[in-house]
C-alpha positions in Angstrom: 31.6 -29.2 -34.2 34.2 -27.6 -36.7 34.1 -23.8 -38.0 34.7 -24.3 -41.2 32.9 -26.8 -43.5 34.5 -27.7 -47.0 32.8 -29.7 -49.8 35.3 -31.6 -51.9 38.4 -33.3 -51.1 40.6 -32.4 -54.7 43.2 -30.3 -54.7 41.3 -27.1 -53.6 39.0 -28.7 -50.7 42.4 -30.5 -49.5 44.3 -27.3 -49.4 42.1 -25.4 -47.6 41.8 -28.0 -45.0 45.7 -27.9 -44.5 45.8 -24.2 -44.5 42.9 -24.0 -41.3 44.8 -27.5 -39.5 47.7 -25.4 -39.8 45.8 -22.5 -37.5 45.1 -25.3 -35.2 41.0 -24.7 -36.5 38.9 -27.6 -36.8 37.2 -28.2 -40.4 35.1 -30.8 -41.3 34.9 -32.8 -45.0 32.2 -33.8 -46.5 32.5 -35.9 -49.5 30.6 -39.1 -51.1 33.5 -41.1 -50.2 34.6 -39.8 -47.2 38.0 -38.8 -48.3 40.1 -35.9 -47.4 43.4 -35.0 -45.8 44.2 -37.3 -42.6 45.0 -34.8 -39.5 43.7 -34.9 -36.1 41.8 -31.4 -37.1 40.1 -32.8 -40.3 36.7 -34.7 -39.7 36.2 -36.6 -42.6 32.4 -37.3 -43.8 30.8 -39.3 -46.4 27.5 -38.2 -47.4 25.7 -36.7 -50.8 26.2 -32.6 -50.3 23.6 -32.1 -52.5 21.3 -33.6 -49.6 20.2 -30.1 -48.1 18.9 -31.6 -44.9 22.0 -33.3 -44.1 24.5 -30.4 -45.1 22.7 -28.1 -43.1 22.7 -30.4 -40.3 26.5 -31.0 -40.7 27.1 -27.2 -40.8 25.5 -26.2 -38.0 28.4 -23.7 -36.2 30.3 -23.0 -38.9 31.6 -19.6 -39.7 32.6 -20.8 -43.3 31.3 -23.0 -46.1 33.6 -23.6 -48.5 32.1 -25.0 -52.2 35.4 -27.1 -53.7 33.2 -29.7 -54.9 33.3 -30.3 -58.5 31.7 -33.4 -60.6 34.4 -35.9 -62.0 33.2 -34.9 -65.6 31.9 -31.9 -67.5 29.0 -34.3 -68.6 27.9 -34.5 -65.3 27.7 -30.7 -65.0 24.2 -30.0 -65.7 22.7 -32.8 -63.4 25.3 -32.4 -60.1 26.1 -29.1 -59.6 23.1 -27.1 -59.1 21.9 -29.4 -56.6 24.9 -29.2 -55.1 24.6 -25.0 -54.8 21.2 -25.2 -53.6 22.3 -27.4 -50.7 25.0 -25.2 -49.9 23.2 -22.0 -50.2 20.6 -23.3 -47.8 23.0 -24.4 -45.2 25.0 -21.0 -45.3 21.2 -19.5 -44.8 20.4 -22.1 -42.0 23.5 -21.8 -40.1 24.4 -17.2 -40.7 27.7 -19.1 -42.7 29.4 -17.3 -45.4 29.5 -19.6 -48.2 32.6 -19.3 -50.8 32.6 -20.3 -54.0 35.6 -22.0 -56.2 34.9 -20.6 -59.6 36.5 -20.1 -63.2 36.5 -18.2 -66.4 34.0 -20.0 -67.8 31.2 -17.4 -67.5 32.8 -15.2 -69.5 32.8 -16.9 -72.8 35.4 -16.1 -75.5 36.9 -12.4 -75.1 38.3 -10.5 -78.3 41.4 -9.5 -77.0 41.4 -12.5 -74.8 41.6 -10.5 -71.4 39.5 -10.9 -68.5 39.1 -9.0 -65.1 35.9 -9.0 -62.7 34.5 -6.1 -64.6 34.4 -8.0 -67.5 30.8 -9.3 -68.8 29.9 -12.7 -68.0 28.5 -13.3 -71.7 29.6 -17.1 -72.2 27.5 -18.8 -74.7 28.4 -22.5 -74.0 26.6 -24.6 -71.6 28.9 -24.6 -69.0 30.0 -21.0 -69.0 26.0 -20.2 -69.1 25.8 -22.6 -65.9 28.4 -20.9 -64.1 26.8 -17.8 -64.1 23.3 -18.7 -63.5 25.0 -20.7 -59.8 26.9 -17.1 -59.1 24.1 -15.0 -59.5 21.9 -17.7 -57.7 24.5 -17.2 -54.7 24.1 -13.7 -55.1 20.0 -13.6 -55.1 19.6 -15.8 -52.4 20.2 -13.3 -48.9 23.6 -14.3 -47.5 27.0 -14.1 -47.4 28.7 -14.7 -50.2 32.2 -14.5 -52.3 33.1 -16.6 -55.3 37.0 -16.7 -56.1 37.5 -17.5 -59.7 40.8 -18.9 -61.0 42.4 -20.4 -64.7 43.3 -23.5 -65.0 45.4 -25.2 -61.9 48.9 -26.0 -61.9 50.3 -27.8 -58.5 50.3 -30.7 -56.4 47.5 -32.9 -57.4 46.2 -30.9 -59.9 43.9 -32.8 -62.7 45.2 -30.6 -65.3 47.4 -30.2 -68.7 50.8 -32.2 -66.7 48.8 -34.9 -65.2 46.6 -35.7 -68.5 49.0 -35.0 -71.5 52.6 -33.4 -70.4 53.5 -35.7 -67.5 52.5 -38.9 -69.4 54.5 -37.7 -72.1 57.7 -37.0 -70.2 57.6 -40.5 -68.4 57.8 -42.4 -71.6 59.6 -40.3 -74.0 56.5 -40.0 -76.3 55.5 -37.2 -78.3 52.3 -35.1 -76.1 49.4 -34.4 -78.4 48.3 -30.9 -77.0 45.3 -29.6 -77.9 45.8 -25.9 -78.4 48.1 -23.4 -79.9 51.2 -24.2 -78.9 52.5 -20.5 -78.3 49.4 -18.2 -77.4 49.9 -16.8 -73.9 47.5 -18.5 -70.7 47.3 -17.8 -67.5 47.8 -20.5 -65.2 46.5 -20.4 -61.6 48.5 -22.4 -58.8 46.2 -24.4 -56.6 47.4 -23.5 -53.5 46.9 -19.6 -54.1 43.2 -20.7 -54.7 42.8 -22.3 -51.7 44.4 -18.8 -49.8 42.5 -16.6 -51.5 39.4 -18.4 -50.7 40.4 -18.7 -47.1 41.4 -14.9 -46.7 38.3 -13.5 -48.6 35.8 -15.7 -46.9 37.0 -13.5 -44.1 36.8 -10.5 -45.4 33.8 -8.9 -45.4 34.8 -6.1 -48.4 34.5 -9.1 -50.7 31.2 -10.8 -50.1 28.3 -10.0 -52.8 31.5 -10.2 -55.5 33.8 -12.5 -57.7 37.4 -12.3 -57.1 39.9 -13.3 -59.3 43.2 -15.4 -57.9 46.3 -13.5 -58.2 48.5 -16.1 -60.8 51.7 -15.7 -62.3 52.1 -13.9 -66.1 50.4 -16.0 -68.4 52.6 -18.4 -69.9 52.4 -20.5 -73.3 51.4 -24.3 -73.6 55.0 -24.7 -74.9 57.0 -22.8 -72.4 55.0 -24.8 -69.6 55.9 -28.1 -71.0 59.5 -27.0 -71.3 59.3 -25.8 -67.4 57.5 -29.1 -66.1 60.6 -30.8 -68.5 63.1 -28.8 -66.0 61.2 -29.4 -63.1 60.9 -33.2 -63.9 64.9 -33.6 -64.5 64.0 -34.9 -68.4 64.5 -34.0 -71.6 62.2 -31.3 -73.2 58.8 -33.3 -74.6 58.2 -33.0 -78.4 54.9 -31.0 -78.9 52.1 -31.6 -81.7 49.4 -29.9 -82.1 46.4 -31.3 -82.5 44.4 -30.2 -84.9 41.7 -28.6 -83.9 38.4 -30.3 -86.1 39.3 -33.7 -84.2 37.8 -32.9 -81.1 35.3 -31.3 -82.4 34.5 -34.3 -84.7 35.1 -37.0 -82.3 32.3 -34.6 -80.1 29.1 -36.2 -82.6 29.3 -39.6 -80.8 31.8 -39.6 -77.5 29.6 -37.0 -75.8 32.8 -35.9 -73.5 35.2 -34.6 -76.5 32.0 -32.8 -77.2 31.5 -30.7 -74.2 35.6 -30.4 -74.2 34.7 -28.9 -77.9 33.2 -26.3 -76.0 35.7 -25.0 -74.1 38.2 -24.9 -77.0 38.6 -21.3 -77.0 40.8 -21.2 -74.3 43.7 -22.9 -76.0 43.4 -21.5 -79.2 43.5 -18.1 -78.5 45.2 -15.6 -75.7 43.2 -16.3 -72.7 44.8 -13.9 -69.7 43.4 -13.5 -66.3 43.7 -9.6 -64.4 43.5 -10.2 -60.7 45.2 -6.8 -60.2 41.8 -5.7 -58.1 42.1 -8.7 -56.0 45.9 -7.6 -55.3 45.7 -4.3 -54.3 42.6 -5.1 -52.4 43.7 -7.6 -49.5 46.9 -7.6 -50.5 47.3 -11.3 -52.1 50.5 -11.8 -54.3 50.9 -14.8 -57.0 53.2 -17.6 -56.2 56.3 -17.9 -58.9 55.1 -20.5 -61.7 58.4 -22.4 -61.4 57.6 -23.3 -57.8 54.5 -23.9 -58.6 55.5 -26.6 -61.3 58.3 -28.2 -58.9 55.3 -29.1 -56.2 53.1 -30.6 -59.2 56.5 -32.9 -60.3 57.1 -33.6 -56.8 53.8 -34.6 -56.0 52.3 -38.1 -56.3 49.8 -37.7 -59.1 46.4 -35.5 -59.7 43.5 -36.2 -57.9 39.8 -35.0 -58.6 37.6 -32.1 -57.6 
């Protein structure tokens, strides 16, 4: 039997396992492949988490669920992951678990002044952003213990994000990285890890169940200040940027139905887009870690892997 039951093996699920092993408390996996971090602690489990009956069986005992899972592509969105919240919802109810939540910005749609905190209205108008909030406030409806921790976009070791797809690519061959984005609006970037202990700690806490939390991350940063950082990191010569312009995706998003749904999401990139966790911080306490460090793990590591 382990206390704490994590779906999803990518950088999140992973790094909560490591941070409970490290406790000396017993977690268990459960992914479709059966992958995961290899510990003595860490029972590793292949099985479909959208399978209620199973996941409920699996979780019997546990004090936490922790939702990391996350479909390989935004096109799968729609079909995988409200099964997936159902399932996990009726285990948490099953077993008296509280269930957290990995989330993002995505509910809140574009902001005018590009600033977000979690009093700000979740008024997305995309697909995704619109799905996002209908799984929160399904969490919230359904009579248990809940917390959803919402972050930006990851930075770290084995991170599927903006190094592994377009920077790091770039810097290993000396080519010129296509980003697609304004090159010098501020972002806030979120460091994996910090996801993983701010899920961990307010799983725990029972001030911040019925609520979404934001990850405390460093000052948001531009596209072209993080490239020249990941340069440092990586030892190389500063990338050249380009930007992309920004009708190509958008085009190339009437037939290749993924470059549409990333269409969606453009907003992000092309305007400021800052996360305020200063609620979260003063709350319980949680500090950001320094993006530089951040960065250095992400170089270090061996490549991304998914969520």
């Amino acid at each position: 039997m382990a206390d704490y039951v994590i779906l999803g093996a990518g950088s999140i699920g992973s790094n909560i396992a490591r941070l409970h092993t490290r406790r000396g408390e017993r977690v268990r996996v459960v992914t479709r492949s059966g992958s995961g971090p290899d510990h003595p602690l860490v029972e590793k489990v292949a099985v479909d988490a959208s399978d209620a009956t199973r996941l409920t069986e699996l979780s019997r005992g546990a004090r936490v669920i922790y939702h990391a899972a996350n479909p390989p592509s935004y096109t799968m969105w729609e079909r995988m992951l409200p099964p997936l919240q159902d399932a996990a919802i009726a285990a948490a109810k099953a077993n008296d678990a509280v269930l957290a939540l990995t989330g993002s910005m995505y509910a809140y749609g574009p902001q005018p002044d590009g600033h977000m905190d979690e009093h700000t209205p979740m008024n997305a108008t995309g697909r995704k952003g619109r799905l996002r909030r209908r799984l929160w406030e399904r969490a919230q409806a359904a009579d248990i213990r809940t917390v959803e921790v919402r972050g930006s976009d990851y930075v770290g070791r084995g991170a599927a994000g903006i190094y592994s797809m377009v920077i790091g690519p770039a810097l290993e061959k000396g080519k010129t990285a296509w980003m697609p984005g304004d090159l010098d609006t501020p972002h806030t970037f979120t460091y994996n890890k910090d996801m993983a202990a701010a899920l961990v700690a307010l799983s725990d806490d029972q001030r911040a169940w019925g609520h979404a939390w934001h990850v405390p991350s460093p000052p948001a940063i531009s596209l072209r200040d993080l490239a020249h950082r990941y340069a440092a990191a990586a030892g190389k010569p500063p990338v050249k940027l380009v930007r992309m312009p920004r009708f190509v995706m958008r085009t190339a998003g009437y037939v290749v139905p993924i470059a549409r749904e990333m269409a969606e999401m453009d907003y992000q990139w092309y305007s400021p887009f800052r996360m305020d966790a200063t609620r979260t911080a003063n709350m319980f306490g949680l500090t950001a870690t320094d993006i530089d460090t951040a960065i250095e793990d992400e170089v270090a590591g061996a490549g991304p892997s998914s969520e």
